[in-house]
C-alpha positions in Angstrom: -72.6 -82.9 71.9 -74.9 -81.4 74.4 -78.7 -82.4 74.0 -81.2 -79.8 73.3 -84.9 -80.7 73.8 -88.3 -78.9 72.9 -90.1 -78.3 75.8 -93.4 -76.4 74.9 -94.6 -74.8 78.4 -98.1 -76.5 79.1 -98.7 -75.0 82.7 -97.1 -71.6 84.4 -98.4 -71.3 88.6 -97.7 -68.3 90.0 -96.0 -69.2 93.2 -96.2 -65.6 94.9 -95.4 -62.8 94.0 -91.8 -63.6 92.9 -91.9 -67.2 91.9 -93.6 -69.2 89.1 -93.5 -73.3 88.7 -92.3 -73.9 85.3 -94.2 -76.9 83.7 -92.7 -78.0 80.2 -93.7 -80.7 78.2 -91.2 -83.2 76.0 -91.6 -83.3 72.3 -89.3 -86.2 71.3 -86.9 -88.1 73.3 -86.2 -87.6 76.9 -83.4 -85.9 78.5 -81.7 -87.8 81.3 -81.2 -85.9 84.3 -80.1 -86.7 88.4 -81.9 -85.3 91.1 -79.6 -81.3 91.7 -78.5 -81.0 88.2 -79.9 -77.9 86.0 -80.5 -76.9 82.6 -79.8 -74.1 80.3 -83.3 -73.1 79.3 -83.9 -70.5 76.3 -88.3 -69.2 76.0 -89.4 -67.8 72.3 -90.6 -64.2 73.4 -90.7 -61.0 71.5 -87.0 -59.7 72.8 -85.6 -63.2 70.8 -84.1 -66.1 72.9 -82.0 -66.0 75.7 -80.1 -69.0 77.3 -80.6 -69.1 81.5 -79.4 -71.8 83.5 -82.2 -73.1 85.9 -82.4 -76.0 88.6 -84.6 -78.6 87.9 -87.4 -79.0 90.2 -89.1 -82.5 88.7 -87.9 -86.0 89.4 -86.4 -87.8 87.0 -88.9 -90.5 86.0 -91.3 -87.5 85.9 -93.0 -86.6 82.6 -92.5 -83.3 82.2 -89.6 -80.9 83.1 -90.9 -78.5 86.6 -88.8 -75.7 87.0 -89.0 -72.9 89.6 -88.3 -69.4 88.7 -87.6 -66.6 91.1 -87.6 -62.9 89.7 -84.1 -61.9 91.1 -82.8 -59.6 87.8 -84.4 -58.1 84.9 -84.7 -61.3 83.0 -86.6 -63.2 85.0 -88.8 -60.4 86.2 -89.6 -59.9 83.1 -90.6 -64.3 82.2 -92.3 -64.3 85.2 -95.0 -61.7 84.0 -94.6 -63.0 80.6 -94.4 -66.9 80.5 -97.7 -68.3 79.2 -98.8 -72.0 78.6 -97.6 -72.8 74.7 -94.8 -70.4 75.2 -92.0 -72.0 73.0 -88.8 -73.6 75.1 -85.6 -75.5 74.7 -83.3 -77.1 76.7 -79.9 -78.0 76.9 -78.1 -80.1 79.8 -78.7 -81.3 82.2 -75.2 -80.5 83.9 -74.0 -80.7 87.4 -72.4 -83.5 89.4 -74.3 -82.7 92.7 -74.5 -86.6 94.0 -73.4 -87.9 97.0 -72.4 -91.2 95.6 -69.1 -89.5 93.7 -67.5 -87.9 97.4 -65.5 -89.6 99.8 -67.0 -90.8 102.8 -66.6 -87.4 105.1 -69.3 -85.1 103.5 -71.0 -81.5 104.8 -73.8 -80.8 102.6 -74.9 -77.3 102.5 -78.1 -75.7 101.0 -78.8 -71.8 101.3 -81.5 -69.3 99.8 -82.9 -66.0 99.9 -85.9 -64.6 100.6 -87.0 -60.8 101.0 -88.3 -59.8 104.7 -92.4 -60.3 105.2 -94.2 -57.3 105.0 
């Protein structure tokens, strides 16, 4: 069975003008996590809940749940001009394998992004 947490949102920073910092708060037992792996997050809003996966930004021996969203689609355009502190949340995960640890000796290691042109 997967583990879903609450995670009431106690801070939102707007990171520009596409990017908010994510700040959710446990209620209950912690969710064990390893540094690359993401969650499936779900935020109570007007439209209902919808499930997103999201990479988590926080260490895990940190004591709440950071994560980053960039508005790339209607969904999270639309959380990051919505997403207040006390906003409801859950999450479910964390999933991924991205450790170094579970390869073979021989690794490449390759990280990649996207960001729109400067004005």
């Amino acid at each position: 069975m997967i583990p879903v947490c609450d995670y009431p949102m106690t801070d939102v920073q707007r990171v520009n003008e596409t990017t908010v910092d994510v700040f959710l708060e446990l209620v209950g037992r912690a969710q064990a996590f390893q540094p690359g792996q993401f969650v499936f997050l779900v935020f109570g809003s007007e439209n209902g809940w919808q499930r997103h996966p999201f990479s988590i930004a926080s260490a895990p021996a940190d004591k709440r749940l950071e994560v980053s969203i960039k508005a790339v689609g209607d969904y999270t355009r639309d959380r990051r001009d919505q997403l207040q502190p006390g906003t409801p949340a859950k999450a479910a995960g964390a999933f991924g394998g991205f450790h170094h640890t579970k390869a073979g000796h021989h690794q490449v290691w390759v990280a990649a992004g996207w960001s729109s042109p400067s004005p």
